[in-house]
C-alpha positions as semicolon CSV with decimal commas, in nm:
position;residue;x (nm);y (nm);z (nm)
1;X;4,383;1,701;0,751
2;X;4,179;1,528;0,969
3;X;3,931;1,201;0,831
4;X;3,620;1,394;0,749
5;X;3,745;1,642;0,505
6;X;3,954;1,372;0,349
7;X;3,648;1,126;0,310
8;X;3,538;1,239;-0,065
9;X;3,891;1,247;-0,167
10;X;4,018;0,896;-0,081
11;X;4,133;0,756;-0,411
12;X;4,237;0,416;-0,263
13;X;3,864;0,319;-0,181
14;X;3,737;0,002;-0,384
15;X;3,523;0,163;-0,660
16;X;3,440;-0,181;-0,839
17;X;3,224;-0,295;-0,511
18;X;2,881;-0,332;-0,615
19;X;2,619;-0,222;-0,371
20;X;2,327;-0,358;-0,540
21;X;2,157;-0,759;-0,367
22;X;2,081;-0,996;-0,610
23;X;1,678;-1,090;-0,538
24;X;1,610;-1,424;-0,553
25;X;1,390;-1,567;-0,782
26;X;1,182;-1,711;-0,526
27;X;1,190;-1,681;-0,110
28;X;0,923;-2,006;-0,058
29;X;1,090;-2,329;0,051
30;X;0,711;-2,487;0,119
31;X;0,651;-2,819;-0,015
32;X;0,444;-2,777;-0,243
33;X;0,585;-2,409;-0,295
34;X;0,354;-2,128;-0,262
35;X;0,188;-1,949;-0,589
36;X;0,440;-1,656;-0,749
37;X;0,375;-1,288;-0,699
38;X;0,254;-1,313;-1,054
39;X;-0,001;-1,580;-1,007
40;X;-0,374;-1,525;-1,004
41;X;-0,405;-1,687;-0,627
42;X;-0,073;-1,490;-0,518
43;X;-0,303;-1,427;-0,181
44;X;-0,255;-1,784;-0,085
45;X;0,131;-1,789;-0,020
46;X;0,190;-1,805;0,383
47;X;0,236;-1,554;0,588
48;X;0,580;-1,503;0,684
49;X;0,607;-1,174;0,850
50;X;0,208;-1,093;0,995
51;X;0,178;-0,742;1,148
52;X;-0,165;-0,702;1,190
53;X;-0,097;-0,398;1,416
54;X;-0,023;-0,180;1,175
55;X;-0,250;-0,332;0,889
56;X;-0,029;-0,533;0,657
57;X;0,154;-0,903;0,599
58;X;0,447;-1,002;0,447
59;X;0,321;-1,310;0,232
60;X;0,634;-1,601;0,108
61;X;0,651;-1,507;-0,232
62;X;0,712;-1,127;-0,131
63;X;0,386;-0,992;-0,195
64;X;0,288;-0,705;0,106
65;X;-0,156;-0,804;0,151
66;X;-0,272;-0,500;0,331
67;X;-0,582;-0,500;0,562
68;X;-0,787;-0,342;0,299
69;X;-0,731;-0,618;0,046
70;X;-0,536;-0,398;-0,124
71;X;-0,169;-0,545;-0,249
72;X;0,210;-0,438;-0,358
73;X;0,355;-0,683;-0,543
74;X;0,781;-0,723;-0,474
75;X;0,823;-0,559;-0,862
76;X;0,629;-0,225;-0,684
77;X;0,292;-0,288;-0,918
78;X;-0,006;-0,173;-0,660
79;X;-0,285;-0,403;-0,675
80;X;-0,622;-0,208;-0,573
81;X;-0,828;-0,343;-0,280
82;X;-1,090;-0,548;-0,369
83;X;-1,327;-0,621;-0,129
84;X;-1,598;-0,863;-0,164
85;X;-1,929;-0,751;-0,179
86;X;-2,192;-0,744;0,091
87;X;-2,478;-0,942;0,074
88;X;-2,703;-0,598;-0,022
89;X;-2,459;-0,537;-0,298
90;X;-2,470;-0,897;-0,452
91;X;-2,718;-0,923;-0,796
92;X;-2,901;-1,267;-0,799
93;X;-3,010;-1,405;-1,133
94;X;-3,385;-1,352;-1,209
């Protein structure tokens, strides 16, 4: 039997070996550190891995900023883009 058909079968292999990381609570190691995922200014964390090239930005605290404004927070919650306004869109006080 050669070691392909007797790949499934192996009952020696480790079964207790975890394949799962452990995340960690936070990635920033800026003094002051940067504002959580879960914060209202989340945008502010620093960039850590920019690829404007292909329209997105890893930000320190995890948080993927897309060109659009648009956002995926490291839990997977989708933030919609929200551009501002342009100045014929903006409503002035009378």
């Amino acid at each position: 039997m050669n070691d392909v058909s007797r790949r499934g079968t192996d009952e020696t292999a480790n079964s207790s070996t975890s394949t799962q990381r452990e995340t960690p609570t936070t990635m920033c190691q800026h003094q002051p550190p940067c504002p959580t995922a879960e914060s209202a200014d989340r945008e502010s964390a620093r960039l850590v891995a920019p690829h404007p090239e292909q329209g997105w930005s890893l930000l320190c605290n995890g948080v993927v900023l897309f060109e659009d404004t648009g956002e995926l927070l490291p839990d997977g919650k989708i933030i919609a883009p929200h551009r501002p306004l342009g100045p014929d869109q903006v409503m002035t006080a009378a």
